[in-house]
MARVO-292510 format. One record per residue (C-alpha): chain; residue in one letter; residue number from 1; x, y, z. Coordinates in Angstrom, 2 decimals. Last residue first. Example, Ala and Ser with C-alpha at 12.3 -4.5 7.8 and 13.67 -1.06 7.14 Angstrom:
residues 2
c = A	r = s	k = 2	px = 13.67	py = -1.06	pz = 7.14
c = A	r = a	k = 1	px = 12.30	py = -4.50	pz = 7.80
END
This chain:
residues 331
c = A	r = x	k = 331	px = 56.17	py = 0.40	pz = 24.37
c = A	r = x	k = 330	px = 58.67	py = 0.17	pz = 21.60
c = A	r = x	k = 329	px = 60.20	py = 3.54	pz = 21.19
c = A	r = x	k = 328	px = 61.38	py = 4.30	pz = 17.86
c = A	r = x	k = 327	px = 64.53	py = 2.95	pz = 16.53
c = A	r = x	k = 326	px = 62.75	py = 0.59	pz = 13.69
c = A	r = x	k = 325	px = 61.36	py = 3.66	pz = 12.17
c = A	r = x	k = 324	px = 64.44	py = 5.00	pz = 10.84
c = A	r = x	k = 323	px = 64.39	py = 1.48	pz = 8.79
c = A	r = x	k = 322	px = 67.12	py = -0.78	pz = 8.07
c = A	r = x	k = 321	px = 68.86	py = -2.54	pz = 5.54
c = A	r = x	k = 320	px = 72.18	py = -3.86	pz = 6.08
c = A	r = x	k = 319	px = 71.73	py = -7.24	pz = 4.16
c = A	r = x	k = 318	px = 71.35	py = -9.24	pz = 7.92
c = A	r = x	k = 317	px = 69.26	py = -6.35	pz = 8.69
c = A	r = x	k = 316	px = 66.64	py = -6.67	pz = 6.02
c = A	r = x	k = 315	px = 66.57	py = -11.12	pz = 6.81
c = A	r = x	k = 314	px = 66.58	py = -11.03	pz = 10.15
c = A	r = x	k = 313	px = 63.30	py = -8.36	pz = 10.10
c = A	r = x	k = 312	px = 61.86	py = -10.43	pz = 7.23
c = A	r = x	k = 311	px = 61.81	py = -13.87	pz = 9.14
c = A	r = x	k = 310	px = 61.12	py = -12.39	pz = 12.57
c = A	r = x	k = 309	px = 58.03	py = -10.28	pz = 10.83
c = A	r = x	k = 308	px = 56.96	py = -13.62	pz = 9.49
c = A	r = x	k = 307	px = 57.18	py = -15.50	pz = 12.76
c = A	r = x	k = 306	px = 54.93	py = -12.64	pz = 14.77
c = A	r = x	k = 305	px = 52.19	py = -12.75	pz = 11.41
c = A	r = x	k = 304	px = 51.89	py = -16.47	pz = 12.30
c = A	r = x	k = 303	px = 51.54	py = -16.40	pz = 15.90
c = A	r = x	k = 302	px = 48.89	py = -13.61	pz = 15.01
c = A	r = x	k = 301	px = 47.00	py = -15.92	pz = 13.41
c = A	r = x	k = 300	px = 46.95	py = -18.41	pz = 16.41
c = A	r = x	k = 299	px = 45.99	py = -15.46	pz = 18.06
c = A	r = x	k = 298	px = 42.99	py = -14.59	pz = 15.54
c = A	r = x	k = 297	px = 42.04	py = -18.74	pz = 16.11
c = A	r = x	k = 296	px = 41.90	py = -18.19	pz = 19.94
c = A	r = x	k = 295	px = 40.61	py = -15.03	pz = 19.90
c = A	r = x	k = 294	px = 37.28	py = -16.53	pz = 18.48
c = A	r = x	k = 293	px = 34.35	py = -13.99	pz = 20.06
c = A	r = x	k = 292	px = 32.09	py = -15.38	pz = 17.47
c = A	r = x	k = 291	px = 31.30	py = -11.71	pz = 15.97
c = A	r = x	k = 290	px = 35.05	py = -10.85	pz = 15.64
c = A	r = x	k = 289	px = 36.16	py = -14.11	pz = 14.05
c = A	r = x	k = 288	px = 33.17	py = -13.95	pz = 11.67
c = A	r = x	k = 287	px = 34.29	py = -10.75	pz = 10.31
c = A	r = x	k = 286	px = 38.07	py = -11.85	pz = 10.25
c = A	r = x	k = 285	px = 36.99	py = -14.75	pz = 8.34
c = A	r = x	k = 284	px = 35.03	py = -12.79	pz = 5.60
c = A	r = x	k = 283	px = 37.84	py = -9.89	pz = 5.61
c = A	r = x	k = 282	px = 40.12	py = -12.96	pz = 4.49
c = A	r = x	k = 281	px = 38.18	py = -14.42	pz = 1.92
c = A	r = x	k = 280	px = 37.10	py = -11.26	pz = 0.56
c = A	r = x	k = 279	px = 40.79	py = -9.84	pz = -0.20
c = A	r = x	k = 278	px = 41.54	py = -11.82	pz = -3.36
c = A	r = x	k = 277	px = 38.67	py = -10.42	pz = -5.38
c = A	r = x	k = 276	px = 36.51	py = -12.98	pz = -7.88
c = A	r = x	k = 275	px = 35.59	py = -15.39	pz = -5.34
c = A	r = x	k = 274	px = 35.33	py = -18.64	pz = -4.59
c = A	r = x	k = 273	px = 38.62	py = -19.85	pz = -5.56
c = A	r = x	k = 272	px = 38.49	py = -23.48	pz = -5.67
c = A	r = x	k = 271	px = 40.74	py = -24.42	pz = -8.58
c = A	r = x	k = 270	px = 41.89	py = -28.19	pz = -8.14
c = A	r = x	k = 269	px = 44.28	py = -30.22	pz = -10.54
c = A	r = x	k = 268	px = 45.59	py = -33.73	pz = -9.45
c = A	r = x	k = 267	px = 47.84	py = -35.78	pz = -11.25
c = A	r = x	k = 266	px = 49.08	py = -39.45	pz = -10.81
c = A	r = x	k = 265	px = 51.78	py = -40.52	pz = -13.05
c = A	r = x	k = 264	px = 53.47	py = -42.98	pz = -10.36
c = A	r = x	k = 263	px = 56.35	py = -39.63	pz = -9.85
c = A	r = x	k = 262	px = 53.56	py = -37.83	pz = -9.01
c = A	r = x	k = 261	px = 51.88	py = -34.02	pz = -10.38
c = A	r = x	k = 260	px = 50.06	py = -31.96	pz = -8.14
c = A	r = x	k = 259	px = 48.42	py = -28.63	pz = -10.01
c = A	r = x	k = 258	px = 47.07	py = -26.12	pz = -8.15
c = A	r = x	k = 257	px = 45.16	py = -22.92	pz = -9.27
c = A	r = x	k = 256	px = 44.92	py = -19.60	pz = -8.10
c = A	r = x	k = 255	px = 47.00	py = -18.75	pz = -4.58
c = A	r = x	k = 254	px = 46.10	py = -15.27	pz = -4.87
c = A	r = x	k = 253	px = 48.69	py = -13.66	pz = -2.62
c = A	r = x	k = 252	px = 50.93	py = -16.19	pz = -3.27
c = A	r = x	k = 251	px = 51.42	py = -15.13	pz = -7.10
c = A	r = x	k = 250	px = 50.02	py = -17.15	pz = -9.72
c = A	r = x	k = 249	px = 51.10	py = -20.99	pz = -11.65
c = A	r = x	k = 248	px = 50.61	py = -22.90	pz = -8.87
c = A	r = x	k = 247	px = 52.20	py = -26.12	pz = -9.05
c = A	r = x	k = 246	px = 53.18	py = -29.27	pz = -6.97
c = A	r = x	k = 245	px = 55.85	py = -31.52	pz = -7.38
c = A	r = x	k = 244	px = 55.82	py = -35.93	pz = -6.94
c = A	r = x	k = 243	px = 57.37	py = -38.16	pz = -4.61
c = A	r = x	k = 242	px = 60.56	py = -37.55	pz = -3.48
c = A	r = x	k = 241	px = 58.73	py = -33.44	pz = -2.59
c = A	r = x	k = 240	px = 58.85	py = -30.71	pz = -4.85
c = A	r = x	k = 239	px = 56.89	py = -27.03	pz = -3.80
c = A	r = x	k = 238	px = 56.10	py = -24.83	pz = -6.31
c = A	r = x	k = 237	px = 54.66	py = -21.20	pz = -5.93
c = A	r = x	k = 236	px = 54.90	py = -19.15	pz = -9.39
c = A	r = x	k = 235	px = 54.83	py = -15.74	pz = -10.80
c = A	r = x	k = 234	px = 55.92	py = -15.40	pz = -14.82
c = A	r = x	k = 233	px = 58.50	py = -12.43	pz = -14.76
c = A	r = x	k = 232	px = 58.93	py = -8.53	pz = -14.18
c = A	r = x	k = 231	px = 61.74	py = -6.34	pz = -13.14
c = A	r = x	k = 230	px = 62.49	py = -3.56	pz = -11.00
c = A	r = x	k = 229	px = 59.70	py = -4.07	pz = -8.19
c = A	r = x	k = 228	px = 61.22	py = -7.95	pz = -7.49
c = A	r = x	k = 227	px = 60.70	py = -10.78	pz = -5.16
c = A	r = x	k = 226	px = 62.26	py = -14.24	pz = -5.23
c = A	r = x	k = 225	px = 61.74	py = -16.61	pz = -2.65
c = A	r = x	k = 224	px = 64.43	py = -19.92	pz = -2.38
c = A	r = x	k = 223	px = 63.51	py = -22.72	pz = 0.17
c = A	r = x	k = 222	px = 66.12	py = -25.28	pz = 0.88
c = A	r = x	k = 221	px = 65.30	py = -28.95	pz = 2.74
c = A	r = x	k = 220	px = 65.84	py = -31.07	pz = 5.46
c = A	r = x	k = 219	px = 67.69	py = -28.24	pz = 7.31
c = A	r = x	k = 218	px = 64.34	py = -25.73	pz = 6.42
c = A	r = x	k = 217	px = 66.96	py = -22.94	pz = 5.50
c = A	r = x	k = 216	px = 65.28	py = -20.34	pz = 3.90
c = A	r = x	k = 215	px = 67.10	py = -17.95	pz = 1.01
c = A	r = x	k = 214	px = 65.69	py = -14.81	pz = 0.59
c = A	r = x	k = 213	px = 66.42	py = -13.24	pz = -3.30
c = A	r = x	k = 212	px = 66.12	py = -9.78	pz = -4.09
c = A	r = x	k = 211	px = 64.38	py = -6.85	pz = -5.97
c = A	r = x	k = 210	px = 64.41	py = -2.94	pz = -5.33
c = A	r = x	k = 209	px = 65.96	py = -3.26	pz = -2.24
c = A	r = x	k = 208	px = 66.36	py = 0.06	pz = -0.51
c = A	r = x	k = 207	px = 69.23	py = 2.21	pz = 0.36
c = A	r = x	k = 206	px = 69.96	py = 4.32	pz = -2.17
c = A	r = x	k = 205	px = 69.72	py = 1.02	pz = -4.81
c = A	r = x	k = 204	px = 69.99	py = -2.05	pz = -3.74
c = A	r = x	k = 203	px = 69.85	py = -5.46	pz = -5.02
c = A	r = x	k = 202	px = 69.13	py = -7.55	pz = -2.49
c = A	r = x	k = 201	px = 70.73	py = -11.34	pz = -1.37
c = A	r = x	k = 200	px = 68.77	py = -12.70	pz = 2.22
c = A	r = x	k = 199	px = 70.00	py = -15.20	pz = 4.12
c = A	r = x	k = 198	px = 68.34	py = -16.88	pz = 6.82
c = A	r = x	k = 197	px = 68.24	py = -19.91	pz = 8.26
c = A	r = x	k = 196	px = 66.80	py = -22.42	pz = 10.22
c = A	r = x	k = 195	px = 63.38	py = -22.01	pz = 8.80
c = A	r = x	k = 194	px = 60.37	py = -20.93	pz = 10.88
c = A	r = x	k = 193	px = 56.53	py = -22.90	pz = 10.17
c = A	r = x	k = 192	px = 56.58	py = -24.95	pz = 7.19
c = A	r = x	k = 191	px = 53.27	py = -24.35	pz = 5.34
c = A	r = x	k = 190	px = 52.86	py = -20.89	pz = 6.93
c = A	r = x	k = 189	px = 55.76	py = -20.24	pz = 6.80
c = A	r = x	k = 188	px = 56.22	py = -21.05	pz = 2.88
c = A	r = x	k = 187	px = 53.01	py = -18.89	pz = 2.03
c = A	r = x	k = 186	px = 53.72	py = -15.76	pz = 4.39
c = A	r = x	k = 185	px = 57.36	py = -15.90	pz = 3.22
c = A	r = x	k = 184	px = 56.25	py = -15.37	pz = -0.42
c = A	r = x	k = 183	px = 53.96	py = -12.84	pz = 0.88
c = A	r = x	k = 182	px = 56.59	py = -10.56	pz = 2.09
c = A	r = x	k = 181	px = 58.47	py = -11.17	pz = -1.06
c = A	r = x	k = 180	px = 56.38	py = -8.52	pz = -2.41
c = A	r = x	k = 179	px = 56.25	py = -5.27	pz = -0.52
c = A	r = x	k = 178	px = 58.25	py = -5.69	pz = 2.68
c = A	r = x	k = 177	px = 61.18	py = -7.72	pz = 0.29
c = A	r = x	k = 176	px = 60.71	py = -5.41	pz = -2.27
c = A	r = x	k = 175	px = 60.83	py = -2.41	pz = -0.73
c = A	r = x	k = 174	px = 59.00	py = 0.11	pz = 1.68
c = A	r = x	k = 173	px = 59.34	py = 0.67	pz = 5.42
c = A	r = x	k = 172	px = 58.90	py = 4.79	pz = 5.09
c = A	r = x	k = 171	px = 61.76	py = 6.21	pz = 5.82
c = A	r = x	k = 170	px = 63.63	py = 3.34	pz = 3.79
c = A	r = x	k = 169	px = 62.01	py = 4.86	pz = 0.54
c = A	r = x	k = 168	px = 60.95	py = 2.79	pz = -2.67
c = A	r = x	k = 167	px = 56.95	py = 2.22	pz = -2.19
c = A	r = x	k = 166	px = 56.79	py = 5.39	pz = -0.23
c = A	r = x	k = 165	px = 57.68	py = 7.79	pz = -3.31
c = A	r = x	k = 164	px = 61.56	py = 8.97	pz = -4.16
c = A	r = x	k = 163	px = 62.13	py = 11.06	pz = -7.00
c = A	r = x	k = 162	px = 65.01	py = 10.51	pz = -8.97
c = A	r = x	k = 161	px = 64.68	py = 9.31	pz = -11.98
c = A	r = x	k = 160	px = 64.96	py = 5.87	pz = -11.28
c = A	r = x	k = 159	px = 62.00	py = 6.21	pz = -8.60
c = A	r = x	k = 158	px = 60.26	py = 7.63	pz = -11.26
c = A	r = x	k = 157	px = 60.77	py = 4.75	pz = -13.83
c = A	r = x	k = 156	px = 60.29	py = 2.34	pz = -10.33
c = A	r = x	k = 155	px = 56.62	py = 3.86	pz = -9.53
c = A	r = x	k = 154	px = 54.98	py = 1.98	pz = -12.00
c = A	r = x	k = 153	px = 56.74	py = -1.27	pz = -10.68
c = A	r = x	k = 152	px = 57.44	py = -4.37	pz = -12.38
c = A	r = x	k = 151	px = 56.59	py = -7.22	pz = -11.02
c = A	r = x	k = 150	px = 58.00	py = -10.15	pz = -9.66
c = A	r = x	k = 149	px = 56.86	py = -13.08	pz = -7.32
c = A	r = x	k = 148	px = 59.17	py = -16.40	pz = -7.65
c = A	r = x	k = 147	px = 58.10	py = -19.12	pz = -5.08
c = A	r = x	k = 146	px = 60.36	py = -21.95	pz = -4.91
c = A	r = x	k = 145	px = 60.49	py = -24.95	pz = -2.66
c = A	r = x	k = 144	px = 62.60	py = -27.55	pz = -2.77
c = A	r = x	k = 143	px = 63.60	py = -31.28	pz = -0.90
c = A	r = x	k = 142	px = 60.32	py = -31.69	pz = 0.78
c = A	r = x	k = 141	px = 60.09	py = -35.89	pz = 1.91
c = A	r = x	k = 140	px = 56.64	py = -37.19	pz = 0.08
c = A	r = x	k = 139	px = 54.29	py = -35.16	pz = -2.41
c = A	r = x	k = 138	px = 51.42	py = -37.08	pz = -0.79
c = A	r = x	k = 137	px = 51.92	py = -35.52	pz = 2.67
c = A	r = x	k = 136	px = 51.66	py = -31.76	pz = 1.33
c = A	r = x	k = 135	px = 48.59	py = -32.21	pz = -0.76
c = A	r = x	k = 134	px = 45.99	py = -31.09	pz = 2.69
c = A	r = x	k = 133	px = 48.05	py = -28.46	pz = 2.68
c = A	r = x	k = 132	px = 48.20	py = -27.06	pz = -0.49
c = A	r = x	k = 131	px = 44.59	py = -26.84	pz = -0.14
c = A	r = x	k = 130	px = 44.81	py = -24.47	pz = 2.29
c = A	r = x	k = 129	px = 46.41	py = -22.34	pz = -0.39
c = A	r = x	k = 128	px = 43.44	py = -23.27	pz = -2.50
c = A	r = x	k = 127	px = 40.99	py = -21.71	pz = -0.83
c = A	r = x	k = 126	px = 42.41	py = -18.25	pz = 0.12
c = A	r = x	k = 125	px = 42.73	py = -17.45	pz = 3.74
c = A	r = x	k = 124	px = 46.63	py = -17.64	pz = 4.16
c = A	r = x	k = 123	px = 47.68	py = -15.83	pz = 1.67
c = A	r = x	k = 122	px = 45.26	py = -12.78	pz = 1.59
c = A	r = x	k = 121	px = 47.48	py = -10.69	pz = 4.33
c = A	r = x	k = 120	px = 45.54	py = -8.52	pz = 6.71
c = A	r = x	k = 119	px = 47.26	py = -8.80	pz = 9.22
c = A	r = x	k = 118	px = 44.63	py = -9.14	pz = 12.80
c = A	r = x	k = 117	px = 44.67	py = -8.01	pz = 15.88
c = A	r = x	k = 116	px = 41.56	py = -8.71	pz = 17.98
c = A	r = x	k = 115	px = 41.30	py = -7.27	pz = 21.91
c = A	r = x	k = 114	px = 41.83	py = -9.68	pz = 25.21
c = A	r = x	k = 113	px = 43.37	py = -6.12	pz = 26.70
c = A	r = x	k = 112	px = 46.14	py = -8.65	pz = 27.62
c = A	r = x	k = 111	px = 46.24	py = -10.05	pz = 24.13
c = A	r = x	k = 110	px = 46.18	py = -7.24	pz = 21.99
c = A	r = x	k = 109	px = 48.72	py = -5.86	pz = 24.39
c = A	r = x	k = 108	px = 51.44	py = -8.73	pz = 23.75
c = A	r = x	k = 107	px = 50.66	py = -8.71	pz = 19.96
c = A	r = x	k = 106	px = 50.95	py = -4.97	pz = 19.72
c = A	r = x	k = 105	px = 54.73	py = -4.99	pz = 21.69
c = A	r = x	k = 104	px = 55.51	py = -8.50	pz = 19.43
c = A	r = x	k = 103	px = 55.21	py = -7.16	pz = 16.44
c = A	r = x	k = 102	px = 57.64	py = -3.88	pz = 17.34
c = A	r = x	k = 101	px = 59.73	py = -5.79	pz = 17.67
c = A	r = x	k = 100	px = 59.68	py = -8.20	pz = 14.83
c = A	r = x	k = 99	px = 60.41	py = -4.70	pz = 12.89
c = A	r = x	k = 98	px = 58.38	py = -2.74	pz = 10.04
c = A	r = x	k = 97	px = 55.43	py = -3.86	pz = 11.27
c = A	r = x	k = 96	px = 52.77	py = -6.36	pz = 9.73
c = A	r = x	k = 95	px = 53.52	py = -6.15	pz = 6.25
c = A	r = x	k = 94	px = 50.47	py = -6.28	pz = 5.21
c = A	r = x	k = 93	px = 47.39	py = -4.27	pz = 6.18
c = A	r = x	k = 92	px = 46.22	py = -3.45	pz = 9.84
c = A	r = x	k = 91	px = 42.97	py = -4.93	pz = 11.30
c = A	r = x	k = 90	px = 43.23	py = -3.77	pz = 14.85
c = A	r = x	k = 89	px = 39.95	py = -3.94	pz = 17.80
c = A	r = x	k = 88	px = 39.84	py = -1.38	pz = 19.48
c = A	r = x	k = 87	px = 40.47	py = -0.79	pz = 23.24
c = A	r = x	k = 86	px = 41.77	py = 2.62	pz = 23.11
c = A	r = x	k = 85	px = 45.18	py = 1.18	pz = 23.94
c = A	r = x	k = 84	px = 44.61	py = -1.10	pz = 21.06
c = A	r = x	k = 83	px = 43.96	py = 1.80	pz = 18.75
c = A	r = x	k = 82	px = 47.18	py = 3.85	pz = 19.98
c = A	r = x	k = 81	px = 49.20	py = 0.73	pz = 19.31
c = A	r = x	k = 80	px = 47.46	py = -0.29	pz = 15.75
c = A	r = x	k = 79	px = 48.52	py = 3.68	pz = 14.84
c = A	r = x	k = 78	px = 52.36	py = 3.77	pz = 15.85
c = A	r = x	k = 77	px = 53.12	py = 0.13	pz = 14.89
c = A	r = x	k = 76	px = 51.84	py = 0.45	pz = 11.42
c = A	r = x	k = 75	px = 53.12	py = 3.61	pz = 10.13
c = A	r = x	k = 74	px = 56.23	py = 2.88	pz = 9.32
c = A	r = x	k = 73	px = 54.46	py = 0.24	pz = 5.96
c = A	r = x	k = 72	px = 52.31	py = 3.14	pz = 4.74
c = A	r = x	k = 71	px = 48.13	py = 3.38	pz = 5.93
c = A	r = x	k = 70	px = 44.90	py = 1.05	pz = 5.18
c = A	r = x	k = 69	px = 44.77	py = 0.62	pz = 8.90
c = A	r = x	k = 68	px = 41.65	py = -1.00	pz = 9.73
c = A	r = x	k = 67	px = 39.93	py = -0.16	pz = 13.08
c = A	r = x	k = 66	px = 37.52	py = -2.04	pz = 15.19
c = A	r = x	k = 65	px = 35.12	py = -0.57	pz = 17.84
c = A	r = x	k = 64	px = 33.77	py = 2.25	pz = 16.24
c = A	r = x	k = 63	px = 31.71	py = 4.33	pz = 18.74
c = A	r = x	k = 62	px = 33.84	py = 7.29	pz = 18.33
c = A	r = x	k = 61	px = 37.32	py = 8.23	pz = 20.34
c = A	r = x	k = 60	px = 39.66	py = 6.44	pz = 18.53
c = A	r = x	k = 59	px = 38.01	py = 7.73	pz = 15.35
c = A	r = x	k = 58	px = 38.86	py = 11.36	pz = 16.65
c = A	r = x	k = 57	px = 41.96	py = 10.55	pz = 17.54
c = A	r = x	k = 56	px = 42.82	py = 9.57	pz = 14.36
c = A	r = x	k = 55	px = 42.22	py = 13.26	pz = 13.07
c = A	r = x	k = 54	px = 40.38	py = 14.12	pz = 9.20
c = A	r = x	k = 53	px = 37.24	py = 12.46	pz = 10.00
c = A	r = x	k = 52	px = 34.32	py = 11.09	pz = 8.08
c = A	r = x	k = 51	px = 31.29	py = 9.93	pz = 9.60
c = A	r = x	k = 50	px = 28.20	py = 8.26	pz = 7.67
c = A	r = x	k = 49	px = 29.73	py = 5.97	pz = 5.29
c = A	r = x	k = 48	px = 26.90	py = 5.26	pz = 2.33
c = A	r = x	k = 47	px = 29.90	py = 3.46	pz = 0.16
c = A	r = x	k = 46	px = 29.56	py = 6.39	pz = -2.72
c = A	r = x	k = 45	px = 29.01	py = 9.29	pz = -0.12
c = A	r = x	k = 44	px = 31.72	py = 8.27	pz = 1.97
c = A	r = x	k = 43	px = 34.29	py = 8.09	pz = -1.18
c = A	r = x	k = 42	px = 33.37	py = 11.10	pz = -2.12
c = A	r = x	k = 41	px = 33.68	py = 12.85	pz = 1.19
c = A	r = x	k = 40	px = 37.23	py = 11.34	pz = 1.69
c = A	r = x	k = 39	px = 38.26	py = 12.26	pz = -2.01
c = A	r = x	k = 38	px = 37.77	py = 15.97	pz = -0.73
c = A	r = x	k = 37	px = 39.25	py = 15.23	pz = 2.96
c = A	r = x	k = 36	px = 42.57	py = 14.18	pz = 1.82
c = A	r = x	k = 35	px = 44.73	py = 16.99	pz = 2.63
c = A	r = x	k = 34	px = 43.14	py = 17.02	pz = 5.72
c = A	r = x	k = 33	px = 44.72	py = 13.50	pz = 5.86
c = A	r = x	k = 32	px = 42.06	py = 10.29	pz = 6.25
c = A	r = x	k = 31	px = 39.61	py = 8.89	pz = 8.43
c = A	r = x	k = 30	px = 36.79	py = 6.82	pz = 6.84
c = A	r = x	k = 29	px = 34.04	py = 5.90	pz = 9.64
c = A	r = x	k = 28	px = 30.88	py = 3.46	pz = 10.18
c = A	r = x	k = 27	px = 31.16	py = 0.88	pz = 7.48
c = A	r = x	k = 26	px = 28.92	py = -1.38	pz = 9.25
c = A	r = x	k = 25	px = 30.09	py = -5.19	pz = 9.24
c = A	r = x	k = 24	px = 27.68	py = -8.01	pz = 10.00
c = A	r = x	k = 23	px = 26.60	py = -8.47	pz = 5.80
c = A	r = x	k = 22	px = 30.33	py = -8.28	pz = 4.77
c = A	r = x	k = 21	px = 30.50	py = -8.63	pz = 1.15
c = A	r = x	k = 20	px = 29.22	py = -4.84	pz = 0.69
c = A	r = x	k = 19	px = 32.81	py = -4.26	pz = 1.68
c = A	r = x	k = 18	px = 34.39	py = -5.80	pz = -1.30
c = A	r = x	k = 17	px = 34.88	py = -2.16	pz = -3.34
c = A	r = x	k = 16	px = 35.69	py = -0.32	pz = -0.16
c = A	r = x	k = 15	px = 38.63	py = -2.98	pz = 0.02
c = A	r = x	k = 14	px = 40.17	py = -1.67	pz = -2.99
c = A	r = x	k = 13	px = 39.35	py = 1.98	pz = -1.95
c = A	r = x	k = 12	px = 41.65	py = 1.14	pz = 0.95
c = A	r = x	k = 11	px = 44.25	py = -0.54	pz = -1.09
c = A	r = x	k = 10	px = 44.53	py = 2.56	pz = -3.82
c = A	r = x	k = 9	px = 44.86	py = 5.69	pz = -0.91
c = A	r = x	k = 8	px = 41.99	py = 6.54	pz = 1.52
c = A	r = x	k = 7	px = 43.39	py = 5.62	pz = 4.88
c = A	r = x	k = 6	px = 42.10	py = 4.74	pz = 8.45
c = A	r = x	k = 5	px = 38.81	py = 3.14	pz = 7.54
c = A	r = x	k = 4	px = 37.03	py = 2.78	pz = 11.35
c = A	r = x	k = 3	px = 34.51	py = -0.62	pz = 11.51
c = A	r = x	k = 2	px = 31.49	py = -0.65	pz = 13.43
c = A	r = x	k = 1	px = 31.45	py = -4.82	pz = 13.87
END
């Protein structure tokens, strides 16, 4: 894989830190802003990147023939489109798109131009959360789940002040539910597939949730997901079945730690993470993906990312919260 950086902002040097974990990946571009060209160069020189580029096109055009878009929530749709048109391969970071949508217009050409698309979300590729699964028949009938995910922003004292960055502004897909709860839906869909229901209870402030509460309607049983940017508190997935509850006592995008207690007195404690940065697991299976040729298992990925963006889209319009980006064009 030659793979394009698109972005040079905290999550994309994040992932420049794991990169040397990926012995069949080249690093072969960084794109960013002209603004951004400085830290660009620097960042190329420490990570040995050969090419650096201040226009997308440009990277559309070279020999890189997967992209990952390190870039704001609204502009997800607009740059994984124009790369799958080019026939490259997408990685673009969580959430997904800022509308179901607009989901399911990149998953439908990734799949006629037989190209990868990928989230990348750390949920569902972490040890343990898989895990969870195999624990899920001994805890019995489901009757709650609750995953709680909250932390305080450093951009919230500004935002309170006035001054409104990405994280906080509707123009650019932010919020807590796109932000935080987003992977709180990623771990109980993927576990339970779509709910019933949807109802989602924000607190807003100029029109953008700073924390909230999604309630999921499973019929047989009630899922709550708290997510918050104004407000901090212990993180925790647990799921409680007729038989027994399970614990894990860190936020669904690390999945740390379980702990399966039954009603017969049985427990169960596993920790298998293997390694010490939550986005190598899933950059580790995408790699592999891509050199085995497995669109099957990306699509059945993608399946998952397409329910999760119909959960979260329902959910931010059902409280009256939409994006400007939501009424562009969906090819």
């Amino acid at each position: 894989m030659k793979l394009g950086i698109i972005g040079t902002g905290i999550i994309a040097q994040e992932f420049l830190s794991i990169a040397h974990h990926l012995e069949k990946t080249e690093m072969y571009a960084l794109c960013s802003t002209k603004r951004s060209e400085k830290e660009a160069r620097m960042l190329a020189q420490e990570y040995s990147i050969n090419q650096v580029f201040t226009d997308y096109e440009d990277v559309l055009r070279s020999e890189a023939d997967t992209v990952y878009l390190a870039l704001p929530n609204h502009l997800h749709y607009s740059y994984a489109y124009r790369a799958l048109l080019a026939g490259k391969n997408v990685i673009v970071e969580k959430p997904f798109t800022p509308a179901v949508e607009q989901a399911m217009a990149l998953s439908r050409t990734a799949r006629e131009k037989k190209l990868f698309l990928f989230e990348a979300v750390t949920t569902l590729h972490q040890p343990d959360y898989r895990r969870v699964k195999e624990f899920l028949p001994e805890l019995g009938t489901i009757r709650l789940v609750q995953c709680s995910y909250s932390q305080y922003s450093r951009r919230y004292d500004r935002f309170k002040q006035g001054e409104i960055l990405p994280a906080f502004d509707p123009a650019c897909a932010g919020g807590a539910l796109m932000d935080i709860n987003i992977y709180n839906i990623h771990y109980t869909a993927g576990l339970f597939g779509k709910p019933s229901s949807i109802h989602y209870f924000p607190n807003i402030e100029r029109g953008i949730d700073t924390s909230g509460v999604l309630l999921l309607d499973y019929g047989s049983f009630q899922c709550t997901l708290t997510g918050a940017k104004d407000c901090s508190a212990p993180c925790s997935c647990a799921i409680l079945g007729d038989k027994g509850y399970l614990i894990q006592d860190s936020p669904a995008n690390l999945c740390q730690g379980i702990r399966m207690v039954l009603n017969d007195g049985t427990q169960k404690t596993v920790k298998n993470h293997s390694y010490g940065h939550r986005m190598i697991c899933e950059f580790l299976e995408f790699e592999n993906m891509i050199h085995r040729g497995d669109l099957n298992t990306c699509y059945q990925y993608l399946d998952h990312s397409l329910c999760v963006c119909e959960i979260q889209t329902e959910a931010r319009r059902m409280a009256g919260i939409v994006f400007p980006v939501e009424v562009e064009q969906v090819h």
